[in-house]
N, C-alpha and C positions, 0 to 999 in steps of 0.2 A: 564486514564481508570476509568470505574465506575461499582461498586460492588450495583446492587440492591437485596436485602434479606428481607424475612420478616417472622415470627414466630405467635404463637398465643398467647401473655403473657397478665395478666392483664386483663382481660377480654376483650383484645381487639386482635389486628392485629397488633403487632408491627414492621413497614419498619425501615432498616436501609441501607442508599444509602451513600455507602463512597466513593472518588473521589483522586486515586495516581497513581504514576509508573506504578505501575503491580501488577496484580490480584492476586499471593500468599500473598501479604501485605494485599492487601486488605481484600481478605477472611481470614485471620488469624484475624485483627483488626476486622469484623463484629465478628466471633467467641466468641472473650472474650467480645464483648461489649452485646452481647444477654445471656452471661454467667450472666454477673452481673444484668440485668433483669430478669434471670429465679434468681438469688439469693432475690432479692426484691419479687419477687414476693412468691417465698418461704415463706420466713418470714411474710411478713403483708397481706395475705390474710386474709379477716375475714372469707369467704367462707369454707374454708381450716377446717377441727377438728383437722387438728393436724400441723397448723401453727404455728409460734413464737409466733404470736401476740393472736392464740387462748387459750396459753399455758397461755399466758401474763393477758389477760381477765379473766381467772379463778381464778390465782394465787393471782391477785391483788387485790383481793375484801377482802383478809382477812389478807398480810403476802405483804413485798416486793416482789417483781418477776425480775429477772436479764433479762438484755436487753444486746442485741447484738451490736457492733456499727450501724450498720446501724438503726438500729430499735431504737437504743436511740439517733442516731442524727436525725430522724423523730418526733420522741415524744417529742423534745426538740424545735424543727420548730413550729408544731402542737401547743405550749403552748405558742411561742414567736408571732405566728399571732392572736392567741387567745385575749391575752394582748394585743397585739397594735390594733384590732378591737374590743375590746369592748364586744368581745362575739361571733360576729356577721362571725368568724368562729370556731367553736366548733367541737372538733373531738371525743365526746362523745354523738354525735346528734343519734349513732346506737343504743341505746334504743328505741326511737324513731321507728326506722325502722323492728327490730325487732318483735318489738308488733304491727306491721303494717305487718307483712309476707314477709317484701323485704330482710330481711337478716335472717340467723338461728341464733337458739338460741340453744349451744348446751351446752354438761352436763356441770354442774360447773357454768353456766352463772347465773343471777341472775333472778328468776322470775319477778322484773319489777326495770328498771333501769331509769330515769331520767336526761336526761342530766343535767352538771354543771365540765364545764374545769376546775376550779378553784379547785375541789374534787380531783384531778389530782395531785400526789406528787410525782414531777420528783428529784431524788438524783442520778444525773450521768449515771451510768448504771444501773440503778435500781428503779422500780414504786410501787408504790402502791394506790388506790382507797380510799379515808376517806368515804364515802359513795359507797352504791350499782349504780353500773354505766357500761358502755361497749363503749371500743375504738374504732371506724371505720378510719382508717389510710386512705382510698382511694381518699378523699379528695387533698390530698397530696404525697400520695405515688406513681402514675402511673409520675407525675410528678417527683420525685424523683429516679427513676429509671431511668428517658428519662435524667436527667442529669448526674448517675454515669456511663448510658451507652456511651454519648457524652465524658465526662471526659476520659472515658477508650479509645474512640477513636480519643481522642486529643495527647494520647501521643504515636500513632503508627506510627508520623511523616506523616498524609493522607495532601492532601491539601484541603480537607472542608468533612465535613460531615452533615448525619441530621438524625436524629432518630423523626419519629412522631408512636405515640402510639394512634392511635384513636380519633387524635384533638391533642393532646400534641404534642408539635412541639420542637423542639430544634433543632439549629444549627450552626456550623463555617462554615467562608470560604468568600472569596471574592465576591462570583457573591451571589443575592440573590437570595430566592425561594417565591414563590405565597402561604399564607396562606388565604385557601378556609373554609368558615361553611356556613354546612345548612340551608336552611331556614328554620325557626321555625316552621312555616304553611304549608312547604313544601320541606318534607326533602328529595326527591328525586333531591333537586335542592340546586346547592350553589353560593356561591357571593365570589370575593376576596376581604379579607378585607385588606389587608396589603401585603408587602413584608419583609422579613427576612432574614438578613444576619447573624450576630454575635447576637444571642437574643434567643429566645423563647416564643412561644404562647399558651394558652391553652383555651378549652372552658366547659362550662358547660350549656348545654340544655336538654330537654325532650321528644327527638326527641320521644325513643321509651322506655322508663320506666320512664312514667309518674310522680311517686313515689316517685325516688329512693334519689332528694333532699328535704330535711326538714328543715323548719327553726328550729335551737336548742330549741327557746324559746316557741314555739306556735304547732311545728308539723307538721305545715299546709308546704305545696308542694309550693318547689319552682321551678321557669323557666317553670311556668304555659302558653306557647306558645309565651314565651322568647329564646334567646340565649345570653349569655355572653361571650366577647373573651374577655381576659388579653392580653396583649405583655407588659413583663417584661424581666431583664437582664438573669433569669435564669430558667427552667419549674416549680421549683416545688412553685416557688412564684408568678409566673402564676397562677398555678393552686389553688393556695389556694383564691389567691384574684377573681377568677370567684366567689365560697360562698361568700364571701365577699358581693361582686355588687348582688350577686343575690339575697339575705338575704333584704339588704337595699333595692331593688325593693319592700320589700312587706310593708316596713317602710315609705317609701317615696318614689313615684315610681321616677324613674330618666327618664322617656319618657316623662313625664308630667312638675314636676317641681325641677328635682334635688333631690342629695342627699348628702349635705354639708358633713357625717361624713364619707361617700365611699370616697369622693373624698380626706379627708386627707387620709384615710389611705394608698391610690395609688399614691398621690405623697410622701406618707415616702416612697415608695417604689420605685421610679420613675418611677411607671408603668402609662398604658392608657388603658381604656376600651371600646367595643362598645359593646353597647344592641343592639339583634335586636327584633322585632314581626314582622310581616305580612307587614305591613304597614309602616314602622317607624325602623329610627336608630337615635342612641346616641351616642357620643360618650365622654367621660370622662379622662382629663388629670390633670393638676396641676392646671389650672386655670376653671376646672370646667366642666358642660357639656356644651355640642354644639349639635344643630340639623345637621342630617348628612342624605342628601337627601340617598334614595335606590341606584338610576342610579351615584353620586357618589361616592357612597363603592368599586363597582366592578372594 
């Protein structure tokens, strides 16, 4: 039997299609696994005034601020892709956005913040700021939720599941499923780039908030009539390496002629990337990029 459900979490439309026995299992197992994404989402909204992470943001500019586990095994992710990219993804890029109108700023927040991860002083369960600055977790987090909700429904005994969160993809189970993205020029229309069995996918494009990526260092807008997929082992590594690739497009575009320091950082990870635009795919594994015709993606 197959259980299909879907909620509004995350700024997005989260499905969760679970596949066993019989339907009291199954609706029980959707149940707690959309539990532990309205809990994510709880806590690391930045949107929220009276989220975890918004408590976290005030507190932390001047004093430790205490983290929940969840929230401190995010902010512990957050600082470990930070380090092994070089920068190039930064969950302090919300100053940024901020003083650009795409996120609020609310009381307690710092009149101008500046990105810099490295300001970031993670002791366990507990943060604090060495300079003025502000956390945007969503980088990471819709990701991170699409896996503790997959987790929650690994252990209800289902025979596969799949939780996608708006492009975040995660899933088990024997047969695979079609991972579809928009096209960048034309997002009423998508392509399949892959299939998915035991993995996860994530993307990061500007279909319809132009804005809403920045590069930490410069500001300037990334997946400027781009899109980035990951397929990595898990979503929330996915999703972090879409900033990633999409960072290093404005460094060295990777349509054009590569992007030597993306591509280590996704095979430390042993993920694969494909860019698209309008015209043009890419795709990036361990040994680098490859031209990847359109009429072959699908």
């Amino acid at each position: 039997m197959i259980s299909r459900r879907a909620q509004p979490w995350l700024g997005t439309l989260v499905e969760i299609v679970a596949e066993g026995a019989d339907m009291p299992t199954l609706l029980t197992a959707s149940d707690r696994a959309f539990a532990r994404i309205a809990a994510v989402h709880a806590a690391m909204s930045f949107q929220s005034a009276d989220s975890e992470l918004t408590r976290v943001n005030r507190e932390a500019q001047t004093d430790w601020a205490a983290l929940s586990p969840d929230l401190a095994a995010v902010f512990a992710a957050a600082l470990e892709f930070a380090r092994a990219s070089a920068g190039l993804f930064d969950p302090s890029v919300a100053g940024w956005l901020v003083a650009a109108g795409c996120l609020p700023r609310h009381p307690g927040f710092p009149a101008a913040a500046t990105p810099d991860w490295r300001a970031i002083e993670l002791d366990g369960d507990r943060v604090r700021y060495a300079r003025p600055l502000l956390v945007d977790l969503s980088g990471i987090a819709k990701g991170y939720a699409v896996d503790a909700a997959l987790a929650s429904l690994a252990t209800s005994g289902l025979a596969a599941a799949t939780v996608n969160a708006g492009g975040d993809l995660a899933r088990f189970g024997d047969d695979a499923v079609p991972v579809h993205v928009r096209l960048p020029q034309q997002p009423t229309y998508s392509l399949q780039l892959a299939e998915l069995k035991n993995g996860a996918a994530a993307t990061s494009a500007s279909y319809f908030q132009p804005d809403a990526l920045r590069h930490p260092g410069s500001g300037d807008t990334l997946c400027a009539g781009t899109s980035v997929t990951v397929l990595a082992a898990d979503c929330m590594t996915a999703d972090a390496l879409t900033k990633v690739v999409a960072t290093g497009i404005l460094e060295t575009d990777p349509l054009r002629a590569g992007a030597p320091h993306t591509v280590h950082v996704l095979a430390r990870y042993d993920a694969q990337a494909i860019v698209l635009d309008g015209t043009h795919a890419r795709r990036c594994d361990a040994d680098g990029w490859h031209d990847l015709p359109l009429e072959q993606v699908a």
